[in-house]
PDB file with SEQRES, HELIX, SHEET and CRYST1 records, atoms N, CA, C and O in Angstrom:
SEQRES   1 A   75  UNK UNK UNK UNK UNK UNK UNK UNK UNK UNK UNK UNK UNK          
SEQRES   2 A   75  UNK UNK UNK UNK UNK UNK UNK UNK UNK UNK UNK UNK UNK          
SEQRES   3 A   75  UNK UNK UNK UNK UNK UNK UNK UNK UNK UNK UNK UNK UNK          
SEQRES   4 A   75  UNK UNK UNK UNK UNK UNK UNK UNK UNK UNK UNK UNK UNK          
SEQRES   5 A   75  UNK UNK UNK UNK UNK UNK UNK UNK UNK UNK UNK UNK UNK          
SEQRES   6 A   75  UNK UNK UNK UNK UNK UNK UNK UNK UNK UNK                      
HELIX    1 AA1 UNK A   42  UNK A   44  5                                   3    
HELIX    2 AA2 UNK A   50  UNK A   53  1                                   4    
HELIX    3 AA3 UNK A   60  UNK A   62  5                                   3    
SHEET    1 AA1 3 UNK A   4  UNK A  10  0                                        
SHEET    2 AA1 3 UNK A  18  UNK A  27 -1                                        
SHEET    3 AA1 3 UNK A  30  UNK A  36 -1                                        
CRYST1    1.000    1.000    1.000  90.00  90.00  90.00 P 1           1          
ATOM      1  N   UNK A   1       0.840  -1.166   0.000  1.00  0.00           N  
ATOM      2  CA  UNK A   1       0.000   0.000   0.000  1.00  0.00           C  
ATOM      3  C   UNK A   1       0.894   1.241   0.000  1.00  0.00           C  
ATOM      4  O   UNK A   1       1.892   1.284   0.720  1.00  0.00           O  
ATOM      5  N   UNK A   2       0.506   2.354  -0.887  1.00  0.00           N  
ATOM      6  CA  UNK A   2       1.449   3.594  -1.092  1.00  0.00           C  
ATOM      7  C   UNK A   2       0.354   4.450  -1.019  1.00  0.00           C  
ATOM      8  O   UNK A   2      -0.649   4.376  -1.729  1.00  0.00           O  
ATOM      9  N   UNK A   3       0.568   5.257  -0.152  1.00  0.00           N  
ATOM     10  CA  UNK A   3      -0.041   6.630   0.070  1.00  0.00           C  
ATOM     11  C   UNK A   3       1.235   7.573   0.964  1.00  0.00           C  
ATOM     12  O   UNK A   3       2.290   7.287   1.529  1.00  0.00           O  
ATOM     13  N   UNK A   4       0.309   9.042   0.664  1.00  0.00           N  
ATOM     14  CA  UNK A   4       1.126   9.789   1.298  1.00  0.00           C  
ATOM     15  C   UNK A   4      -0.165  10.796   2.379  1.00  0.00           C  
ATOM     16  O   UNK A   4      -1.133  11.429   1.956  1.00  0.00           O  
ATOM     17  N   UNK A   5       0.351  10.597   4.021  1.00  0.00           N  
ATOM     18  CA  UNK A   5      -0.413  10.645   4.519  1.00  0.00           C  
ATOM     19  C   UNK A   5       0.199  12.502   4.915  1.00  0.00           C  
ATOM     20  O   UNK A   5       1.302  12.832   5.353  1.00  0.00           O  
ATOM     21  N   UNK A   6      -1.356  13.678   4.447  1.00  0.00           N  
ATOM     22  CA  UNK A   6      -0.581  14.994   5.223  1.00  0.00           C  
ATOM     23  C   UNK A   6      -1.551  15.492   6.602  1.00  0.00           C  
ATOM     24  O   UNK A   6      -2.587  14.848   6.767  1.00  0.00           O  
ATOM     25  N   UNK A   7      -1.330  16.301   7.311  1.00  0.00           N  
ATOM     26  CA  UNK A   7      -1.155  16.942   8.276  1.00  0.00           C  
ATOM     27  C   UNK A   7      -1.069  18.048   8.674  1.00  0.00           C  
ATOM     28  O   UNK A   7       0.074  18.433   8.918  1.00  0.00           O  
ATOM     29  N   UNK A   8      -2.262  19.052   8.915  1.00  0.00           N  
ATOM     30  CA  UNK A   8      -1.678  20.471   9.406  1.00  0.00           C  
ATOM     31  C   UNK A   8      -2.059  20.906  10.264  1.00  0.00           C  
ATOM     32  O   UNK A   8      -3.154  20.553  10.703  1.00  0.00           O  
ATOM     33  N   UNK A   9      -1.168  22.033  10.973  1.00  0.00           N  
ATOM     34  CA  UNK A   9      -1.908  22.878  12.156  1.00  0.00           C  
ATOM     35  C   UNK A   9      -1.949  24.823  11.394  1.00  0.00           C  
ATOM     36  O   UNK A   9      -1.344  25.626  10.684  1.00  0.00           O  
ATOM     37  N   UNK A  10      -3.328  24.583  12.369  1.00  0.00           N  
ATOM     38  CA  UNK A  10      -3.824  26.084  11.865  1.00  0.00           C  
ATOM     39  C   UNK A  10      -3.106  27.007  12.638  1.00  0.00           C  
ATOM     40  O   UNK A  10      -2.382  26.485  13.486  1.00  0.00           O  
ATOM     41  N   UNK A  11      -3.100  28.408  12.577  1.00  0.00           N  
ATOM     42  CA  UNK A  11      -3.171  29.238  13.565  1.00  0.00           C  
ATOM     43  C   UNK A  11      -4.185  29.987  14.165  1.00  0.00           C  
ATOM     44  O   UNK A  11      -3.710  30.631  15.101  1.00  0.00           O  
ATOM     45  N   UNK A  12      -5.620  30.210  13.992  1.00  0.00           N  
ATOM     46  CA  UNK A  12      -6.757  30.247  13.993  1.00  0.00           C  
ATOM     47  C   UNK A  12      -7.544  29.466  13.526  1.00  0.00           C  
ATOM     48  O   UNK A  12      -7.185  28.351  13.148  1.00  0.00           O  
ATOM     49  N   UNK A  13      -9.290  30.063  13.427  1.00  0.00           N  
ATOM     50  CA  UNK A  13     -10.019  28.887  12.778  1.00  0.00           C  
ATOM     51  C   UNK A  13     -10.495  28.424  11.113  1.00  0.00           C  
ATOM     52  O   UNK A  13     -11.247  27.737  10.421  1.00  0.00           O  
ATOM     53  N   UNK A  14      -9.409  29.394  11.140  1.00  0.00           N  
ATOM     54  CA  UNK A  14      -9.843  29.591   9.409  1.00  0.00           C  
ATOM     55  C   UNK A  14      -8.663  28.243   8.471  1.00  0.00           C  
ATOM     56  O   UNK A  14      -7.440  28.327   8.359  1.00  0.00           O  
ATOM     57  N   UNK A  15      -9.461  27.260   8.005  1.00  0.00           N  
ATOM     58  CA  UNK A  15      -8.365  26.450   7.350  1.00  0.00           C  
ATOM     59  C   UNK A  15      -7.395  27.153   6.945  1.00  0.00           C  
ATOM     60  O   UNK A  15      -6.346  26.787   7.474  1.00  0.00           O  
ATOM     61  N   UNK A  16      -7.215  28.420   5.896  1.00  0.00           N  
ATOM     62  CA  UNK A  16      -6.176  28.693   5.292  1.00  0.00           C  
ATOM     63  C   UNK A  16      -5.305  29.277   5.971  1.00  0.00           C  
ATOM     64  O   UNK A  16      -4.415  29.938   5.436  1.00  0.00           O  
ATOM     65  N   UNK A  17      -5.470  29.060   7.891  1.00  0.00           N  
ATOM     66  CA  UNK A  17      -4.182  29.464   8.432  1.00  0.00           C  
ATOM     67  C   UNK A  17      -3.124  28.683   8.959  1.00  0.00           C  
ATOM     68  O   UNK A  17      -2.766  28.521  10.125  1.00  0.00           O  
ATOM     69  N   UNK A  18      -2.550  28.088   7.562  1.00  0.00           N  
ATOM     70  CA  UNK A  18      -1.667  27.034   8.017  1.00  0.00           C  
ATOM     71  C   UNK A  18      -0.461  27.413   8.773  1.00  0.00           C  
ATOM     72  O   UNK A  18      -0.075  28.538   8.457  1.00  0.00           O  
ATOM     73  N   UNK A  19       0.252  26.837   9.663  1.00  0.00           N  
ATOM     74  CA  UNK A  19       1.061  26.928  10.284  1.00  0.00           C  
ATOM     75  C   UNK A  19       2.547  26.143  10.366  1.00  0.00           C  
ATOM     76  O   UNK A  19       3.762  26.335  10.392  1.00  0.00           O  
ATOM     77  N   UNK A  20       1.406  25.016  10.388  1.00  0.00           N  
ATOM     78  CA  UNK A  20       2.889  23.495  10.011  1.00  0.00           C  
ATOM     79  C   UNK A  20       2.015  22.654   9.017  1.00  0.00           C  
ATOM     80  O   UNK A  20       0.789  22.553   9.012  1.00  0.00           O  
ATOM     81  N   UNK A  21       3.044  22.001   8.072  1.00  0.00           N  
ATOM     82  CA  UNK A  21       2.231  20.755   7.522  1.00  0.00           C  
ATOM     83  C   UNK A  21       3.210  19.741   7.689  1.00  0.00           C  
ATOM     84  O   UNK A  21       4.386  20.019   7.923  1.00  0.00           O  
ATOM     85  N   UNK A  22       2.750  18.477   7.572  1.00  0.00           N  
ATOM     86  CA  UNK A  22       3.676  17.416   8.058  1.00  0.00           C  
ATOM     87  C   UNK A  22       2.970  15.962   6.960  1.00  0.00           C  
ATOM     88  O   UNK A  22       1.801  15.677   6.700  1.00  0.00           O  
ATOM     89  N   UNK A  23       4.017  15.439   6.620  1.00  0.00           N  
ATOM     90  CA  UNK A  23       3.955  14.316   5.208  1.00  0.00           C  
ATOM     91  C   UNK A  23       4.399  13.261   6.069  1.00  0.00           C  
ATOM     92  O   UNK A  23       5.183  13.306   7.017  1.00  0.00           O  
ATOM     93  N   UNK A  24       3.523  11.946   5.392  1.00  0.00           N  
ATOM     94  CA  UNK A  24       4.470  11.055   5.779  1.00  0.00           C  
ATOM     95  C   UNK A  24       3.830  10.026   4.854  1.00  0.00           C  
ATOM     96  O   UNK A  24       2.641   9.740   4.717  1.00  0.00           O  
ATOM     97  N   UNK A  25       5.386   9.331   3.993  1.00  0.00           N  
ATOM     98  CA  UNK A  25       5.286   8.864   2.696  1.00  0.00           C  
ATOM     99  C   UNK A  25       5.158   7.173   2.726  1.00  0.00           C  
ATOM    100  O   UNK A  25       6.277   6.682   2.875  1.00  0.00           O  
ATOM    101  N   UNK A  26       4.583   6.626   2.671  1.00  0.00           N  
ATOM    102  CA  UNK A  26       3.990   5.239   3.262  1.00  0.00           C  
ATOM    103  C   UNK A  26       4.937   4.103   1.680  1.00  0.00           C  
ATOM    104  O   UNK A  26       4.712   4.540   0.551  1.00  0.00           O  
ATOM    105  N   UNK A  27       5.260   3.650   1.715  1.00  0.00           N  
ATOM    106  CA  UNK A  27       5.394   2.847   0.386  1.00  0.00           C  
ATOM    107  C   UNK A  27       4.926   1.222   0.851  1.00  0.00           C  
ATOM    108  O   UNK A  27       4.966   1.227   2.081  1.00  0.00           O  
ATOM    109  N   UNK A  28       4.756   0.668   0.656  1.00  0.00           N  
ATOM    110  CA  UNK A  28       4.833  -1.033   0.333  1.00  0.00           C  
ATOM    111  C   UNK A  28       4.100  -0.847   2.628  1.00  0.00           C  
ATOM    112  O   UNK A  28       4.307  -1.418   3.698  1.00  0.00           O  
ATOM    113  N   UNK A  29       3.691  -0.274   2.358  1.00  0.00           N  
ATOM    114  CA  UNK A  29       2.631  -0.150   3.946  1.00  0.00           C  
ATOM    115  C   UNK A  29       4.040   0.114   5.081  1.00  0.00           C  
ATOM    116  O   UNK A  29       3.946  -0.376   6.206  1.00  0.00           O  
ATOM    117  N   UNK A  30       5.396   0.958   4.672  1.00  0.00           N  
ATOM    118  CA  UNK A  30       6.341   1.373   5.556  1.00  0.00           C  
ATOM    119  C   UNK A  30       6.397   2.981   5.655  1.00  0.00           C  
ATOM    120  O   UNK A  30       6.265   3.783   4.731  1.00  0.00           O  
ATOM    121  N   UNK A  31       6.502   3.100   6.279  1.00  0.00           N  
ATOM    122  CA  UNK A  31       6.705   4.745   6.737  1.00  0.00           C  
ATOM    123  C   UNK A  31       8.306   5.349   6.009  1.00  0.00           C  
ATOM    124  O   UNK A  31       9.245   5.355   6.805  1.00  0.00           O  
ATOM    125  N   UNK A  32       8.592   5.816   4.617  1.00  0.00           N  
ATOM    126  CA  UNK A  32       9.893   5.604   3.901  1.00  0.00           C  
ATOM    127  C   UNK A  32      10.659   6.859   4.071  1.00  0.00           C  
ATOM    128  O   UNK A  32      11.866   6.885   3.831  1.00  0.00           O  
ATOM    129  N   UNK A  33       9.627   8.503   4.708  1.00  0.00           N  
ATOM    130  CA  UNK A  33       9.949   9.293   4.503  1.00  0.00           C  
ATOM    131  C   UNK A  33       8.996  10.452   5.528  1.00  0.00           C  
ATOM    132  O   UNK A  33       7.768  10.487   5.437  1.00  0.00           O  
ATOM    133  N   UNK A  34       9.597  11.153   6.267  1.00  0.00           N  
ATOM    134  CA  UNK A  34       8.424  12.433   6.639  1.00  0.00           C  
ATOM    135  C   UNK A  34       9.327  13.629   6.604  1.00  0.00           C  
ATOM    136  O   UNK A  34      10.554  13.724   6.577  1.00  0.00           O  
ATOM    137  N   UNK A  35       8.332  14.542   6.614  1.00  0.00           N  
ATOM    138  CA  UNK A  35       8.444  15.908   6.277  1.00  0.00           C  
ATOM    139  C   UNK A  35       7.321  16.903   6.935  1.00  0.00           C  
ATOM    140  O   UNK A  35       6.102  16.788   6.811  1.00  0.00           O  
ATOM    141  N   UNK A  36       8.071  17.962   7.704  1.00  0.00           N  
ATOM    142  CA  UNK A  36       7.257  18.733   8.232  1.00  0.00           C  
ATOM    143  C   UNK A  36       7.992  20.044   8.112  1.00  0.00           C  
ATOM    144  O   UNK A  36       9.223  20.029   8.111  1.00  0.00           O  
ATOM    145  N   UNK A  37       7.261  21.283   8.002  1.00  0.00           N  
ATOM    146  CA  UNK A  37       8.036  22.330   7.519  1.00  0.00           C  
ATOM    147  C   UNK A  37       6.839  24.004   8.182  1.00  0.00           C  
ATOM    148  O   UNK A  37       5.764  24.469   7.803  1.00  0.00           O  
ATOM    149  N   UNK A  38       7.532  24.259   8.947  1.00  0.00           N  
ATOM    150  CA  UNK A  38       6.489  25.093   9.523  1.00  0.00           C  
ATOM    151  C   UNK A  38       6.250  26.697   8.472  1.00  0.00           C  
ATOM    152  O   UNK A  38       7.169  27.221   7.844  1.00  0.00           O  
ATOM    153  N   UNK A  39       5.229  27.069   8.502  1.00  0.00           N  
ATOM    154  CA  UNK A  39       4.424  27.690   7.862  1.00  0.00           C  
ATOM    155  C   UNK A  39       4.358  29.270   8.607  1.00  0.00           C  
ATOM    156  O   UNK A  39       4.423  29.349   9.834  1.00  0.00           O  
ATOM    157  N   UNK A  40       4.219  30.541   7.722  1.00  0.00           N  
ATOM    158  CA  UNK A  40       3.982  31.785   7.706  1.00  0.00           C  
ATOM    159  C   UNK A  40       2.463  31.524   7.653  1.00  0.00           C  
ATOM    160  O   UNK A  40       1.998  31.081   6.603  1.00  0.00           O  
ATOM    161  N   UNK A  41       1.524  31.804   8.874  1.00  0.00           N  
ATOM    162  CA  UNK A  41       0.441  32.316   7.915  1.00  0.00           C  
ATOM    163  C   UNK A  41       0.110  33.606   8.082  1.00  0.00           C  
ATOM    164  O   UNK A  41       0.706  34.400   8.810  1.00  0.00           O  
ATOM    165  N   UNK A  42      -1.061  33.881   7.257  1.00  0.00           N  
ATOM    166  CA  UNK A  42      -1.068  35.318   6.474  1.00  0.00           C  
ATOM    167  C   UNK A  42      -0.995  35.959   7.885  1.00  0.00           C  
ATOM    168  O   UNK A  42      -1.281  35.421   8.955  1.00  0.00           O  
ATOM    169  N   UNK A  43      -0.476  37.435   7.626  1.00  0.00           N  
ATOM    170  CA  UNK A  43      -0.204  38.729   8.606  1.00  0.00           C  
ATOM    171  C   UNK A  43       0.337  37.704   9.866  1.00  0.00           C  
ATOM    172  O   UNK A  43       0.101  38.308  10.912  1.00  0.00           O  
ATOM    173  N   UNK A  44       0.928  36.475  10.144  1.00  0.00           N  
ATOM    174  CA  UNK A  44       1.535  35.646  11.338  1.00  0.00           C  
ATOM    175  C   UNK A  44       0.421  35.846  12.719  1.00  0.00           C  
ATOM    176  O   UNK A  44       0.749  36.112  13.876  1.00  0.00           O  
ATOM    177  N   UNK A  45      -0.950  35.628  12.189  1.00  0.00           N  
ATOM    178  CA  UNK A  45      -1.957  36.159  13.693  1.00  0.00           C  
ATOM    179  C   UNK A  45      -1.920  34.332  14.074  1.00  0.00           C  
ATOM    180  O   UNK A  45      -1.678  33.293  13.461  1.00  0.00           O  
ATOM    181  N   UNK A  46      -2.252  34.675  15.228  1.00  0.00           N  
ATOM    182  CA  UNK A  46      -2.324  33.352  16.157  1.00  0.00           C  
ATOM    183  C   UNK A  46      -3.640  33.604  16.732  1.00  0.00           C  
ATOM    184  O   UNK A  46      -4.023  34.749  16.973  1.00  0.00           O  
ATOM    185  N   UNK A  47      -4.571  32.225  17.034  1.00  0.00           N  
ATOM    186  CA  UNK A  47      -5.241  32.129  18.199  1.00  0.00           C  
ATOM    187  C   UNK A  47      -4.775  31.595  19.720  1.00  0.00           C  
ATOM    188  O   UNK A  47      -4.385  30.446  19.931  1.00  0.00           O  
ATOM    189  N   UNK A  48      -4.863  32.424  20.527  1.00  0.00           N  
ATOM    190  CA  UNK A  48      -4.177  31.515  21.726  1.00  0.00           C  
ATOM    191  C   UNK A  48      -4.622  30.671  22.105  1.00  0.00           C  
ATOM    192  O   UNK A  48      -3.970  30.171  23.022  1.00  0.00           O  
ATOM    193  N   UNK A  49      -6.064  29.861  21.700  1.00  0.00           N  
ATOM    194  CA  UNK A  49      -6.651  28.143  21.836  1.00  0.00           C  
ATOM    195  C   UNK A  49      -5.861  27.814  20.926  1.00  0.00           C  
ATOM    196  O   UNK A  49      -4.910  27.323  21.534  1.00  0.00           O  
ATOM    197  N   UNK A  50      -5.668  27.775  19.950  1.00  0.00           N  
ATOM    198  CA  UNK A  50      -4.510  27.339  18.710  1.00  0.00           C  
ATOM    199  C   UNK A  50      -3.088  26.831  19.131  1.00  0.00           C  
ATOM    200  O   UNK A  50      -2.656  25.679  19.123  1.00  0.00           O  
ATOM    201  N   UNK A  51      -2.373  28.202  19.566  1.00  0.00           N  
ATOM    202  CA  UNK A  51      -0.861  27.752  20.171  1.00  0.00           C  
ATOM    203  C   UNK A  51      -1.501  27.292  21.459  1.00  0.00           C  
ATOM    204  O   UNK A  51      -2.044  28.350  21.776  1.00  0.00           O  
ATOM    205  N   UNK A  52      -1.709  26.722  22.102  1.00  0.00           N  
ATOM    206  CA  UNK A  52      -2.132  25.957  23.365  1.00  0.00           C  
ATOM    207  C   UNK A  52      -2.464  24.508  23.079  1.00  0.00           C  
ATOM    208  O   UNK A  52      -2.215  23.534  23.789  1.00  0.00           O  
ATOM    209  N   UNK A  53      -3.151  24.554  21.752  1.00  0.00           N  
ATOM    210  CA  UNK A  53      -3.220  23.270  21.278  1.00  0.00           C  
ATOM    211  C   UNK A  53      -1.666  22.162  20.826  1.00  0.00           C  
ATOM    212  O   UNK A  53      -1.235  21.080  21.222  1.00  0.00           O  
ATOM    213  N   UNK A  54      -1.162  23.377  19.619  1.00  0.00           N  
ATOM    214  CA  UNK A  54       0.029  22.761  19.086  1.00  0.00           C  
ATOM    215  C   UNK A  54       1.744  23.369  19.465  1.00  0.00           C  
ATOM    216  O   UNK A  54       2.920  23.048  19.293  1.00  0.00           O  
ATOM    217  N   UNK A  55       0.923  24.421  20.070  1.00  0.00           N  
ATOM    218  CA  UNK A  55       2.643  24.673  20.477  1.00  0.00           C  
ATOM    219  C   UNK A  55       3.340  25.306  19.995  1.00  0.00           C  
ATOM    220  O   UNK A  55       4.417  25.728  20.414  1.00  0.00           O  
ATOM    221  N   UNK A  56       2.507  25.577  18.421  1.00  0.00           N  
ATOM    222  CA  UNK A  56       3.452  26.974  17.445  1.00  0.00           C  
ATOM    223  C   UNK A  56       3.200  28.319  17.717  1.00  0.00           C  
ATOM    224  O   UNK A  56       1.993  28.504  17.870  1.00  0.00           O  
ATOM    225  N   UNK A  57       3.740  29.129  17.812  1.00  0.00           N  
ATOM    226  CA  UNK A  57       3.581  30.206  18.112  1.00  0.00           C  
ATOM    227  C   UNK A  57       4.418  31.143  16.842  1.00  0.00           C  
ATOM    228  O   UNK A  57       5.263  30.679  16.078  1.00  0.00           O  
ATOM    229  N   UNK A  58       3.797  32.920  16.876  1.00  0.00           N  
ATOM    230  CA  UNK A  58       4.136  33.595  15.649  1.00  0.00           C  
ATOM    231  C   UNK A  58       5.860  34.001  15.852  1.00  0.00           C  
ATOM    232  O   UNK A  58       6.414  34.862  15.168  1.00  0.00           O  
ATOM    233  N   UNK A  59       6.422  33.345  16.729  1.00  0.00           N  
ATOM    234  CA  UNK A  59       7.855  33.528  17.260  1.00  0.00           C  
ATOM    235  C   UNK A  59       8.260  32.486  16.082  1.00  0.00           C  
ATOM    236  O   UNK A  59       8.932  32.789  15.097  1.00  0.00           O  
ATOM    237  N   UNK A  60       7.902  31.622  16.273  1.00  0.00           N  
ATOM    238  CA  UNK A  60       8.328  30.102  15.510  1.00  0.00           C  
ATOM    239  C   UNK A  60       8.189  30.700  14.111  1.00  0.00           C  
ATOM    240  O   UNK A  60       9.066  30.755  13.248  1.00  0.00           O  
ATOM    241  N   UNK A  61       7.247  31.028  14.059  1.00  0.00           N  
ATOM    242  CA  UNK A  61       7.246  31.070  11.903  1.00  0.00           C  
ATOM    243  C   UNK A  61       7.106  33.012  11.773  1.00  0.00           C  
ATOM    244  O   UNK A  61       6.443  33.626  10.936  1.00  0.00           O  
ATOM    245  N   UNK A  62       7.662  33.394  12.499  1.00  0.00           N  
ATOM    246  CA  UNK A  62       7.808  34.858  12.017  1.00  0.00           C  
ATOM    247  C   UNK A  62       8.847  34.926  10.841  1.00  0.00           C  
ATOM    248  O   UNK A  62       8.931  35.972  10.197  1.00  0.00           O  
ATOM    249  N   UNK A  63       9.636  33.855  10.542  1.00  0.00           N  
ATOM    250  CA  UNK A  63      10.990  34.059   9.943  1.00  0.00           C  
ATOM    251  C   UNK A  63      10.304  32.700   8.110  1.00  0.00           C  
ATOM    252  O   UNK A  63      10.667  32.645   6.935  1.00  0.00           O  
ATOM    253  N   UNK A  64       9.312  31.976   8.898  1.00  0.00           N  
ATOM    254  CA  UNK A  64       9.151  30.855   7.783  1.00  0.00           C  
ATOM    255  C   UNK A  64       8.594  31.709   6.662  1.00  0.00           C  
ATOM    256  O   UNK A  64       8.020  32.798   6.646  1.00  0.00           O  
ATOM    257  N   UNK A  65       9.051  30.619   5.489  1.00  0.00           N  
ATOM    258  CA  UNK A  65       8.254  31.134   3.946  1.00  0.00           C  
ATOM    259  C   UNK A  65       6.308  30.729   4.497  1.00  0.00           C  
ATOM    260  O   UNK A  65       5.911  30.045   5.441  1.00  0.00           O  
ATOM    261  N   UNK A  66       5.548  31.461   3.484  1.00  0.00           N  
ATOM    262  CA  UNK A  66       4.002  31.352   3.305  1.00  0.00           C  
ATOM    263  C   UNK A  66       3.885  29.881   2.491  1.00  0.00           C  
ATOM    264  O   UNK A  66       4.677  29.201   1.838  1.00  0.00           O  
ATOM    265  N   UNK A  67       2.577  29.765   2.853  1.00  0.00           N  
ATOM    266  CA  UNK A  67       2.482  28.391   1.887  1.00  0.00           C  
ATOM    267  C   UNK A  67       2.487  27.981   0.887  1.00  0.00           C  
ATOM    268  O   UNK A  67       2.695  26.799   0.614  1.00  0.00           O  
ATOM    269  N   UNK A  68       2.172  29.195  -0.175  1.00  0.00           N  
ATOM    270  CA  UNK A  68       2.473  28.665  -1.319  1.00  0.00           C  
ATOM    271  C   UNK A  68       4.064  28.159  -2.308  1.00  0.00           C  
ATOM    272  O   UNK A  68       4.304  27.587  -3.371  1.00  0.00           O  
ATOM    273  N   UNK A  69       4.986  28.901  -0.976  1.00  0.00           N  
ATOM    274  CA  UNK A  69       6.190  28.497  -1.223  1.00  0.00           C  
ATOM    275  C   UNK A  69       7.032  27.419  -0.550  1.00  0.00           C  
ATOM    276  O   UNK A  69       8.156  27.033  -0.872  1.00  0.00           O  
ATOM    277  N   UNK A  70       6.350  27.066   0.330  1.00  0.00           N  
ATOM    278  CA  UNK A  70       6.254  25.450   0.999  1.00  0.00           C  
ATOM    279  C   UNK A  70       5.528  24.334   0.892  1.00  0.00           C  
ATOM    280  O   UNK A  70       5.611  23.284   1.530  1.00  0.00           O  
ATOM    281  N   UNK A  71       4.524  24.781  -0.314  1.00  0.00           N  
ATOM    282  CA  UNK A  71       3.973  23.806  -1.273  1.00  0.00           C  
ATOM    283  C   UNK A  71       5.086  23.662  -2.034  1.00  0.00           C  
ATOM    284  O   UNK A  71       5.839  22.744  -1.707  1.00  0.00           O  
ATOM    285  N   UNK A  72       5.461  24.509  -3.212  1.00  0.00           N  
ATOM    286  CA  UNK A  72       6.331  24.441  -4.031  1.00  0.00           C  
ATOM    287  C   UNK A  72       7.517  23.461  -4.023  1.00  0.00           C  
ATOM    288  O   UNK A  72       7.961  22.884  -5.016  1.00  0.00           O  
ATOM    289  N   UNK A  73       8.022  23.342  -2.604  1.00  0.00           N  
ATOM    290  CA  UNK A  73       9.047  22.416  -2.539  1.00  0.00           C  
ATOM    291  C   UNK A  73       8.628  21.344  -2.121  1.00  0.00           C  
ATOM    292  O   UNK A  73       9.316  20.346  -2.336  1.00  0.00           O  
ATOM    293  N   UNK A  74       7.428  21.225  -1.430  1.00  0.00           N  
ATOM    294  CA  UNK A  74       7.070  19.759  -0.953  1.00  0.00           C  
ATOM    295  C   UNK A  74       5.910  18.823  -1.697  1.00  0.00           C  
ATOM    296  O   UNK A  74       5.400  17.806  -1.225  1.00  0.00           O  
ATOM    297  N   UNK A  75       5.549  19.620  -3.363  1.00  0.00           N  
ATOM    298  CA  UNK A  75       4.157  19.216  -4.094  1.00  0.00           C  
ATOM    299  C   UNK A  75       5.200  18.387  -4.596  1.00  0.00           C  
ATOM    300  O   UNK A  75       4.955  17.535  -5.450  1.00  0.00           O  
TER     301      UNK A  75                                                      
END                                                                             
């Protein structure tokens, strides 16, 4: 079985505030590869139920690329 299983955390409640996404590349039903790469989202706003949940905070990805450029390397 080959799939590739993804993963994200928001920074609010709006899906498109990604924060982290995280891959993990399954081949022949083994875990062959992961990848996680934390995320800019837009204007870096946080909910504080959010970072309480996962732990990222706008300290962590004040410096990361936005997502469409952390798609780019991980599509």
């Amino acid at each position: 079985m080959n799939f590739v299983a993804i993963d994200v955390e928001t920074a609010h409640g709006k899906r498109w505030s990604i924060c982290q996404i995280g891959l993990a590349i399954v081949e022949n039903g083994e875990i062959t590869k992961t990848i996680s790469k934390l995320v800019q989202p837009p204007q870096n706003e946080y909910a504080t139920v959010n970072m309480n949940i996962h732990g990222i905070t706008p300290e962590m990805t004040m410096d990361a690329r936005d997502f469409s450029e952390v798609w780019k390397e991980i599509h």
